[in-house]
Structures are given as structure tokens and as C-alpha cells.
C-alpha positions as CSV (number, residue, x, y, z in Angstrom):
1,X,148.7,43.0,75.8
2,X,148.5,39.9,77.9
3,X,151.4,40.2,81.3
4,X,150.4,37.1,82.3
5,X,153.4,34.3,81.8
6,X,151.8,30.8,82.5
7,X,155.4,29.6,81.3
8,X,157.1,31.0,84.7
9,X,154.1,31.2,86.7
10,X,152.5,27.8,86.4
11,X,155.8,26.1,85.8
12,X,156.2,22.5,87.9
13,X,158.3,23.0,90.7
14,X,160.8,20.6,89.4
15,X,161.1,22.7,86.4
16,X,161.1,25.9,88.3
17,X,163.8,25.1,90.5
18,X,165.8,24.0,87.3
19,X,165.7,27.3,85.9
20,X,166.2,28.8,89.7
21,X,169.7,26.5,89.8
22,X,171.0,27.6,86.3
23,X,169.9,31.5,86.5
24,X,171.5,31.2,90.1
25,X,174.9,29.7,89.1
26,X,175.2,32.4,86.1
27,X,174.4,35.1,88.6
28,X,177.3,33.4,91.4
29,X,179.8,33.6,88.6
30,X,179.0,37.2,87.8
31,X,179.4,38.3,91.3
32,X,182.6,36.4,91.9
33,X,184.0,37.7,88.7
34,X,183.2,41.2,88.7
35,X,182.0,42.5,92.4
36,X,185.4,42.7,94.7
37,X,182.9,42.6,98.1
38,X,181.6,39.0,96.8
39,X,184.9,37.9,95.5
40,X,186.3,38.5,98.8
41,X,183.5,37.1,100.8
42,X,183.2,34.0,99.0
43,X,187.5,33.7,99.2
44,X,187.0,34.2,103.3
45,X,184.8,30.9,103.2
46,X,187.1,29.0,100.9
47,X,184.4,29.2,98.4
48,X,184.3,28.9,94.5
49,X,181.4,29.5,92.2
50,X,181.7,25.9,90.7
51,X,180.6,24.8,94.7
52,X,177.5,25.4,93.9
53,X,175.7,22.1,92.5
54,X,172.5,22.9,93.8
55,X,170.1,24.8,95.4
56,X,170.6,23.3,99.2
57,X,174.1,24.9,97.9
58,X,172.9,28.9,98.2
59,X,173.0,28.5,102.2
60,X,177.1,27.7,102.4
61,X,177.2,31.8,100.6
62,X,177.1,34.9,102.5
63,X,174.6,37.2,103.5
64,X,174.3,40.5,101.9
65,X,173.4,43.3,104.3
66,X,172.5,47.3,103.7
67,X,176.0,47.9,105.4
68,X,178.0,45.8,102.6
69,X,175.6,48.4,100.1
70,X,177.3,51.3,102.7
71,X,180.5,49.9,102.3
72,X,180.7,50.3,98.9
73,X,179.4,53.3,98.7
74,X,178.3,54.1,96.0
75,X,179.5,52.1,93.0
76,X,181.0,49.0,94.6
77,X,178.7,46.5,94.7
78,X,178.2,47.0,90.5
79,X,178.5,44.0,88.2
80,X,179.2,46.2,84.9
81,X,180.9,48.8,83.9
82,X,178.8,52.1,84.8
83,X,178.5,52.9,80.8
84,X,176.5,49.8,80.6
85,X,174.2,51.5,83.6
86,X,171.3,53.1,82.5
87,X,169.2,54.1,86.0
88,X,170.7,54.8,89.2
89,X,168.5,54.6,92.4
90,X,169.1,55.4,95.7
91,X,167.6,55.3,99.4
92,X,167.1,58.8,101.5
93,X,170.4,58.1,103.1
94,X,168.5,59.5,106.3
95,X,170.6,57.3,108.5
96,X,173.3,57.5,106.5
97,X,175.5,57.3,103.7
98,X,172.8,56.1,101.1
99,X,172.9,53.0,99.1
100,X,172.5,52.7,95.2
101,X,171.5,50.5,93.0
102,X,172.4,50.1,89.3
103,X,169.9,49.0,86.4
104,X,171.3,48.2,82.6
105,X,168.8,48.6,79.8
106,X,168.2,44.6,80.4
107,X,167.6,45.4,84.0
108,X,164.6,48.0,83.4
109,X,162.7,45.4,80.4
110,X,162.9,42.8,83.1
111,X,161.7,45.2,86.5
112,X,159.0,46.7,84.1
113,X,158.0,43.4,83.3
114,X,157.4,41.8,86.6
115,X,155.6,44.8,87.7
116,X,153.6,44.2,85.2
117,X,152.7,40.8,86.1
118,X,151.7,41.4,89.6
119,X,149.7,44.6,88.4
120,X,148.1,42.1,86.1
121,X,147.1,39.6,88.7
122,X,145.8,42.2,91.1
123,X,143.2,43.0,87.8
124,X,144.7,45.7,86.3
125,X,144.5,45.5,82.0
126,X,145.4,47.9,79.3
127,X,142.0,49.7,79.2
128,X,142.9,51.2,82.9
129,X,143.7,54.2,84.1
130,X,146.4,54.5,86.8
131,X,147.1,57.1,88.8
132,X,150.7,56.8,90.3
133,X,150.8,58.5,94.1
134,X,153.8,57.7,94.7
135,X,156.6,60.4,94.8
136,X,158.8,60.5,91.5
137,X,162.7,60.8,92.0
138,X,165.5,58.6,93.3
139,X,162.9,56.4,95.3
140,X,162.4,53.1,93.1
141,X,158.0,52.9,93.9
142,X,157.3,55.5,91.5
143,X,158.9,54.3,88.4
144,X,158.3,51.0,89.0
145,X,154.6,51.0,88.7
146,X,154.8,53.6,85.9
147,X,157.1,51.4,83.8
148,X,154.9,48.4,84.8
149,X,151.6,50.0,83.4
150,X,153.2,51.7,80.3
151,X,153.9,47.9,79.7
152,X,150.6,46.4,80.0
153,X,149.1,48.9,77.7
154,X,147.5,50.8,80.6
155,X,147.3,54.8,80.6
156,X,149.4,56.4,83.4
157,X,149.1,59.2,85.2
158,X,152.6,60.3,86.7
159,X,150.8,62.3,89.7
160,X,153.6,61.8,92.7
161,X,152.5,62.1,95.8
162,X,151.0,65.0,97.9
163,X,148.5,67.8,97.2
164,X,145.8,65.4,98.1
165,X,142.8,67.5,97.1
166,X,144.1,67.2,94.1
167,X,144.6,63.8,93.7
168,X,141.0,63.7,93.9
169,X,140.0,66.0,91.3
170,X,142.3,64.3,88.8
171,X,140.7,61.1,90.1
172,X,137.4,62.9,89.3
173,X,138.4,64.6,85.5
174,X,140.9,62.0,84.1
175,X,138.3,58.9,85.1
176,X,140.9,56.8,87.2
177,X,140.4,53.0,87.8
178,X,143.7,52.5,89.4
179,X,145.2,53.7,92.7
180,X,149.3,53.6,93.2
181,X,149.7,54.7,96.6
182,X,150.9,53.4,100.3
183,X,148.0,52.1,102.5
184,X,148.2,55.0,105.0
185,X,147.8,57.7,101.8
186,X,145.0,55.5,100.6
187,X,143.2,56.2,104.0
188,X,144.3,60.3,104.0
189,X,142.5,60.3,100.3
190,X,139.2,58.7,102.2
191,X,139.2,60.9,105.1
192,X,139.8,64.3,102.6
193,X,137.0,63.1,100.0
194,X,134.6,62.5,103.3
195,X,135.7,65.7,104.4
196,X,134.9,67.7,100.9
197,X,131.5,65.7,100.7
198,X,132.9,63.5,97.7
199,X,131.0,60.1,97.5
200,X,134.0,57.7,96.6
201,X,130.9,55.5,94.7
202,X,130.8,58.4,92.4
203,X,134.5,57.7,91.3
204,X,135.3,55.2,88.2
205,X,138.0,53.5,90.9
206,X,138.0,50.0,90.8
207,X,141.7,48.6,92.2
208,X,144.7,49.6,94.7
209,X,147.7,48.9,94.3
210,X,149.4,49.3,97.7
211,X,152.8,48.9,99.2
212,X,155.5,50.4,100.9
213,X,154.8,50.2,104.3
214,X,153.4,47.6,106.4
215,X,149.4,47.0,106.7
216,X,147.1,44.3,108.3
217,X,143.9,42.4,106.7
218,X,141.9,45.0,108.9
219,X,143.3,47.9,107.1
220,X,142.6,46.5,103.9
221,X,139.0,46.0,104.6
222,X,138.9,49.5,106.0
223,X,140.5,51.0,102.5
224,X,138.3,48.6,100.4
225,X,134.8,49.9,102.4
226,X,135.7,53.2,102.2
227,X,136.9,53.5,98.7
228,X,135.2,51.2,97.0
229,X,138.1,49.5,95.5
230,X,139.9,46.0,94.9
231,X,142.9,46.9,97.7
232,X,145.7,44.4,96.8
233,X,149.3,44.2,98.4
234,X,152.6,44.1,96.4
235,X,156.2,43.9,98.0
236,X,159.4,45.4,96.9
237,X,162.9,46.5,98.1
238,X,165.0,49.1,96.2
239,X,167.9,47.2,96.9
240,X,166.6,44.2,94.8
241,X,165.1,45.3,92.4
242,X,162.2,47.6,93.8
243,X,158.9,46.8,92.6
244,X,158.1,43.6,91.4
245,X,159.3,40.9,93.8
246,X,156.1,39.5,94.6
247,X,152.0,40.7,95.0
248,X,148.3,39.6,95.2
249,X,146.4,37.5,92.6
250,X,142.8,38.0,92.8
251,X,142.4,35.5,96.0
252,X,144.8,37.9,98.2
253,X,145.4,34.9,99.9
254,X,149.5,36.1,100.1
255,X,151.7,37.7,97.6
256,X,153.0,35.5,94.8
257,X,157.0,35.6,94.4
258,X,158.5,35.6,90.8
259,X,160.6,32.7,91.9
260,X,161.9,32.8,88.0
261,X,163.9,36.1,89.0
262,X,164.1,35.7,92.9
263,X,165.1,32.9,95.8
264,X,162.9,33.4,98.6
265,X,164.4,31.8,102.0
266,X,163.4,32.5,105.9
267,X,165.5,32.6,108.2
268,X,166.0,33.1,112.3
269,X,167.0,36.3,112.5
270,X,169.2,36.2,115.4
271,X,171.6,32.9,114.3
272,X,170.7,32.9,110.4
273,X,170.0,29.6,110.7
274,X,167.8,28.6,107.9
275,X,163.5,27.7,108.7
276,X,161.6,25.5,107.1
277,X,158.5,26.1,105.1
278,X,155.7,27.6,107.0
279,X,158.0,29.0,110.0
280,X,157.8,32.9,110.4
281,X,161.5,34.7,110.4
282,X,163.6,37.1,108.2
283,X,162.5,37.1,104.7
284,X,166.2,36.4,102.8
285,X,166.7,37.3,98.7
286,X,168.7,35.9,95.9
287,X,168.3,37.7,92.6
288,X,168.6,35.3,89.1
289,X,168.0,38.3,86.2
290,X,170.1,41.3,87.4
291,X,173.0,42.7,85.7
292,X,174.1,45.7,87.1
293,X,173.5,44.6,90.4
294,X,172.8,41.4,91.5
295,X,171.9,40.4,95.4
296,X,173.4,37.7,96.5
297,X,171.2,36.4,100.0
298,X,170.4,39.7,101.1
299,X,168.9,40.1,104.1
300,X,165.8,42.1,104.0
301,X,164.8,42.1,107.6
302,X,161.2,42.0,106.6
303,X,159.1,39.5,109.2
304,X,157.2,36.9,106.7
305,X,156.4,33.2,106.3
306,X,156.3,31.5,103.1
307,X,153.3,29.4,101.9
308,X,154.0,26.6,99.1
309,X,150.5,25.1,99.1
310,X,148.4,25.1,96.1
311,X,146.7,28.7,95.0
312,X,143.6,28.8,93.5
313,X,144.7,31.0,90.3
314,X,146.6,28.2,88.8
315,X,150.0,30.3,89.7
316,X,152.7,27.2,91.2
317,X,155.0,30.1,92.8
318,X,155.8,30.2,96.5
319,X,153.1,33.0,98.2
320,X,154.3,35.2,101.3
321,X,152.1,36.5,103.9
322,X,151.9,40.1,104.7
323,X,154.9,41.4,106.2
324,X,154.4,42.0,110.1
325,X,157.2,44.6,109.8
326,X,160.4,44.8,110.1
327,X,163.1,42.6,112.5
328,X,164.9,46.5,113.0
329,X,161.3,48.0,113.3
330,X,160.0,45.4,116.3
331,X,160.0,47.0,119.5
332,X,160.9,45.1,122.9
333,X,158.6,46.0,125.5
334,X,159.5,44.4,129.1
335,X,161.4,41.8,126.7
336,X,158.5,40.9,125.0
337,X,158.7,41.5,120.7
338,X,156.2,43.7,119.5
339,X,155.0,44.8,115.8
340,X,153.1,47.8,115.0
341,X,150.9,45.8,112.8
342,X,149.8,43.8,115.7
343,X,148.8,47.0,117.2
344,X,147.2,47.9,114.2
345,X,144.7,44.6,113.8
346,X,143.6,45.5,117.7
347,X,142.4,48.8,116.6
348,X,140.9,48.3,113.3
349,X,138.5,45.6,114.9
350,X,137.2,47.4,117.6
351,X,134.1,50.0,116.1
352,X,135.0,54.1,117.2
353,X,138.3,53.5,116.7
354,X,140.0,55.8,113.5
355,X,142.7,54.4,111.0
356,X,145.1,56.8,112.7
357,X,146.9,55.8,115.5
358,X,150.2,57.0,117.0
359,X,152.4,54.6,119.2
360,X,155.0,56.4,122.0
361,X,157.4,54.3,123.8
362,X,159.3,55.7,126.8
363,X,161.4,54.8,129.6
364,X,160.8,55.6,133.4
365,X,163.7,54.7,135.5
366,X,164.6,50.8,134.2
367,X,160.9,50.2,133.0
368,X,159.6,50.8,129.4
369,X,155.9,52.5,128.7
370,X,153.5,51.6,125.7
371,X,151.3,54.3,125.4
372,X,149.0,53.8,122.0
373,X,147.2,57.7,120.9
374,X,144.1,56.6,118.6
375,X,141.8,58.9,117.2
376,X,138.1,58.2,117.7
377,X,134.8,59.5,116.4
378,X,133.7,62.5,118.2
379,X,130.9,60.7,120.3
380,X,133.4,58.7,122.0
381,X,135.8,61.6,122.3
382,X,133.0,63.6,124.2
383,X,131.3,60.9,125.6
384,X,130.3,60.8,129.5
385,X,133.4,59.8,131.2
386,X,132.5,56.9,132.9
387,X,131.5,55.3,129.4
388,X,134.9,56.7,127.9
389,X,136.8,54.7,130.8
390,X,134.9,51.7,130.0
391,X,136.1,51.9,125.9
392,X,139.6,52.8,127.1
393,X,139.6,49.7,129.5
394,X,138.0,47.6,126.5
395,X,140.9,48.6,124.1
396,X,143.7,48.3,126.9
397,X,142.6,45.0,127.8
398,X,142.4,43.8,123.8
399,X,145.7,45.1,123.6
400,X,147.0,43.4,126.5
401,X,145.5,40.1,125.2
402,X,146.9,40.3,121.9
403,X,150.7,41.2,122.6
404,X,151.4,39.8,126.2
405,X,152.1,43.6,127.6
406,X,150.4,46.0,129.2
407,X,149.7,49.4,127.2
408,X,148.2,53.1,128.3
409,X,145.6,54.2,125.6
410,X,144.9,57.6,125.3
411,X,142.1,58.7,123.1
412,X,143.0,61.9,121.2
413,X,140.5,64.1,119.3
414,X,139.6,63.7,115.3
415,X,142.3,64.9,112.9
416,X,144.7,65.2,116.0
417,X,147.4,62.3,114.4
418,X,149.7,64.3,111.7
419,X,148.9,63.1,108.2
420,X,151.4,61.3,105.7
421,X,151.6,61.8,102.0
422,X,154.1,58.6,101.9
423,X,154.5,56.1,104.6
424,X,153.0,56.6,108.0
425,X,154.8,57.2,111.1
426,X,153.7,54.8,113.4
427,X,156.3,54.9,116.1
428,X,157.7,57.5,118.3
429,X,160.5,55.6,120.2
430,X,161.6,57.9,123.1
431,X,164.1,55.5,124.4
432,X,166.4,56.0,121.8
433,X,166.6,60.3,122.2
């Protein structure tokens, strides 16, 4: 079964942003008519669905924001009735009430669908095997990817995540050409099979599907040497739809938007003011196919530009460039902005340096401290001390070039970092205890 739709996906732009306007004033009407927090949003700015003549039109509405989803908690923000609901989602609520999103049997043919397509572009076809290493349950990842390969025609393997050993002997037995994981799980599977003496060549893998967490170039050359594998990106958000917003063609030269079903914008995260093409900020989304729950301009707070320029797969649809993280994940360091994924690209370049890295920030008296923990192979570990200073000085002064602030690097032993089944925890922020 062929995913691929050159109708949406090679449309002219012109076209495209015809269907966008018509799929976007259907969706404003739905929202005004049946979702109380819209209605009452759009009536604060004196505005009426029939305003909207065009797509310059989507800035004069709202923003969405995960506290709106809070607010109306937990069935508020639905656009049917909840008999017409066939799936309900939800977020960990770790911070939290949760928030919960609604799909109709519509909803789920269309999701399953788009994950299809990316999975599609990223090389996956129905003679795969996919293992799915994400963890099953109210978390949208796992059913995402399993709906999108039972679509292409694909065998699935519903493994969930953990038990890593084995992960690898189902990888092993069942012949699996397909990784669903999160980057950081992708490099605990490498370290485990180099540990149990497994040659990765020896495994029938040929692509990764990866997502969930932020991860640089340099970790995807890491996960691709080490595994042996095709490691593509793919981008979702459970409050729009989950899987299936956008991903990698075989270029990975930035993750193709289904412009049919979403509006990408970018905007300055601090006024909202709206960027134009090319200019990094807050990734914004406007769904066009939802029916239970439609998201009207909803603020992601993901850190991406967007890239219209020609791609060399023939696909016409607005690319976005790995996220650098998350506006509510930077940390200010002595006022200057800092991502862990800059971090990140500092350490996977320089050669002794693991994939495992821990970053602690702390507060002494008014001033903040970076310190950065990286594992490192044993040589350096228990190298001579006055060659260890000089590869701590090396790293410190990398790091120093790359985000404009000074950082203490301590080197810590092999296997020291804790290990994540899902997504990695990067950041210990001291500050805020």
C-alpha cells in the first residue's frame, strides 16, 4: 500500500494554501460554535468566524496555551459530543492537572494516516518489521506509530518501552527492520548490545524512527554509526494531534509539515509578534482535520525555524529544522539563553566524550553555576592528570565558545549517568529547589 499522497504533498503552494483557507474557516466555525473557551475568546476581541477572509487573517485569533487545556479540564475544550469520542489521551499531569485530548473515529483514520506518510518518507514500506519502543497507555507516541504502520501494511511489534535486553532479543528472533524509540533509548540499546557482545551488523535493522525529545545532527550520526540504521526525526505534540505533524524524507534535510492538516507559524516568544520565513522563534499550530479537538494557534513552545525552499523529494511542504528545545526548557545562565542541545553538539564532536551527559545548574549567592557531568571512555577517565586537565580545559573552552558562558566540566566514570527507558533527563536545575 502506497502512503505517499503527491496530491497534498506536491500540491503548488497556491493550491495548498487554498485548501489551508477553506479547511481553516470550517475548523474557526466549529470552535466558535461548539468550544465555550473559543467562543469566548474570539467574543473578547470582537471577533466573528466570517472575519476570517484569509490566511494573513489567522494572526488577529488567539493563542491557545496548555493552561486554556488546564482550564478546561478535562472535557472543555471538545468540539463533539463525548459519544462521538472514540480515544481519549492524556499528558502525565506531573505538573499538574493533566490535559486531554479527544479523537472521533475520523480523527484516528486521519492521525493514522499522517503517520503513515512520514513513516513512509523516512523508508519504511509494508514488507517491514517495526518494533514500537515506546511505552503503550495514555501517552499518544505509542499508538501513533502502531496505527501508522498497521496502515502501510507493515508488521508491528507493540513491545513498549523498557526491559532493554529484551528489546534486543526480539530485535534478534522476530527480524526487526524498524526502530520506534526516543534518541536517548536508541543510544541505551547501543550501549547494552556493546555490552552483551551483540554486533548491531548482525541485526536485519535498517531505519529509526525517532522523536520525543530533543536531539542534535551529532547524535544522529552517533545512533546511525553505532546501530547501523537510517536514524530519521519525526515531531509531534499530544495536544495536536500526536504523531504525525511533520518528519524526515530521505534527504533529512528538516522535517516536512503536513501543511494539508496543520498551519505552521513562528513567532517571538516573548511579544507573539509574528517572524518571517527563516527567523528562529516559537513554533505556533493551527489544526485543519480535527473533530473532537481542534487547536486553534496553539502555542507549542518548541524552538524551530521554518524552511520554504525547494526539497529535493519533490515534496512542496514547508520543512522545520530540528527543535533546539523548548522556550520553557532554555535555561538563563548570567542572562545569557542556553539549550541543552547546544550542549549536546559540543560534546558529541569532541572524540572520548560518551552520549551521556548530565547538566546541573546552581546558584551561589546572586551568581548561577553550569557544571556539565560527561561520561568518557575509561582511558580518559584514568588518564595521567595533567593530560586529563588538558581534555577538561579543551571541552570547557569549546563550551565557552559555543554558548557565550563559562561552564565547570567534570568528567565522571563509564555507566555513572542514570539510564532512560523514555526521554532523557538532561537537566538538573538546582535553582528552582
Amino acid at each position: 500500500m502506497q502512503i505517499w499522497e503527491p496530491t497534498y504533498e506536491c500540491m503548488p503552494r497556491e493550491e495548498l494554501q487554498q485548501l489551508q483557507l477553506e479547511r481553516l474557516q470550517a475548523t474557526i466555525n466549529r470552535v466558535y460554535k461548539n468550544v465555550t473557551c473559543y467562543r469566548n475568546k474570539f467574543n473578547e476581541l470582537g471577533i466573528v468566524p466570517e472575519d476570517i477572509q484569509s490566511l494573513d487573517d489567522l494572526r488577529k485569533l488567539p493563542f491557545t496555551t496548555k493552561e486554556d487545556l488546564r482550564l478546561n479540564y478535562p472535557y472543555g475544550m471538545f468540539a463533539v459530543p463525548l459519544r462521538e469520542v472514540v480515544r481519549i489521551h492524556s499528558s502525565s499531569g506531573t505538573t499538574g492537572k493533566p490535559t486531554v485530548v479527544g479523537y472521533t473515529k475520523h480523527d484516528i483514520k486521519v492521525w493514522s494516516n499522517l503517520v503513515a506518510r512520514f513513516m513512509t518518507a523516512a523508508g519504511v514500506t509494508l514488507d517491514d518489521v517495526v518494533q514500537v519502543a515506546f511505552g503503550y497507555g495514555l501517552f499518544t507516541g505509542a499508538f501513533g506509530l502502531h496505527y501508522g504502520t498497521e496502515t502501510i501494511g507493515a508488521s508491528v511489534i507493540p513491545m513498549s518501552s523498557g526491559n532493554t535486553e529484551k528489546q534486543i532479543m526480539i530485535m534478534q528472533d522476530y527480524k526487526t527492520t524498524a526502530l520506534v524509540s526516543t534518541p536517548s533509548y536508541a543510544i541505551t540499546i547501543a550501549d547494552r548490545m556493546e555490552k552483551m557482545g551483540i554486533d548491531p551488523k548482525t541485526l536485519s535493522l535498517k531505519v529509526g524512527l525517532f522523536g520525543g525529545e530533543p536531539w542534535s545532527e551529532a547524535m544522529r550520526k552517533e545512533i546511525e554509526s553505532r546501530l547501523f540504521i537510517s536514524a530519521t526525526d519525526n515531531y509531534g505534540l499530544s495536544e495536536v494531534i500526536g504523531p504525525g505533524i511533520a518528519g524526515d524524507c530521505e534527504h533529512k534535510c528538516g522535517m516536512h509539515i503536513f501543511e494539508d492538516a496543520f498551519i505552521p507559524e513562528i513567532i517571538d516568544p516573548d511579544t507573539g509578534e509574528v517572524l518571517p520565513p527563516g527567523s528562529v522563534g516559537e513554533l505556533v499550530l493551527t489544526t485543519l482535520t480535527k473533530e473532537a479537538f481542534p487547536m486553534i494557534r496553539y502555542r507549542t513552545r518548541d524552538i524551530t525555524c521554518l524552511d520554504y525552499s525547494p526539497c529535493a523529494c519533490g515534496r512542496t511542504m514547508v520543512r522545520m529544522k530540528k527543535t533546539m528545545g523548548r522556550s520553557d526548557d532554555m535555561l538563563i545562565i548570567k542572562g545569557v539563553n542556553v539549550f541543552p542541545s547546544q550542549i549536546e553538539e559540543v560534546l558529541f564532536a569532541i572524540e572520548g566524550c560518551q552520549p551521556h551527559y548530565q547538566i546541573i545548574v546552581d546558584r551561589k549567592g546572586t551568581l548561577d553555576t553550569l557544571e556539565i557531568q560527561i561520561e568518557v571512555i575509561e582511558n580518559i577517565f584514568f588518564d595521567e592528570m595533567k593530560r586529563q586537565r588538558a581534555f577538561l580545559e579543551m571541552v570547557e573552552k569549546r563550551i565557552d565558545s559555543r554558548l557565550g558562558v563559562g561552564a565547570t566540566v567534570k568528567l565522571v566514570e563509564p555507566n555513572s549517568i542514570p539510564r532512560h527507558e523514555g526521554k532523557a533527563q538532561r537537566v538538573i536545575d538546582r535553582r528552582k529547589l
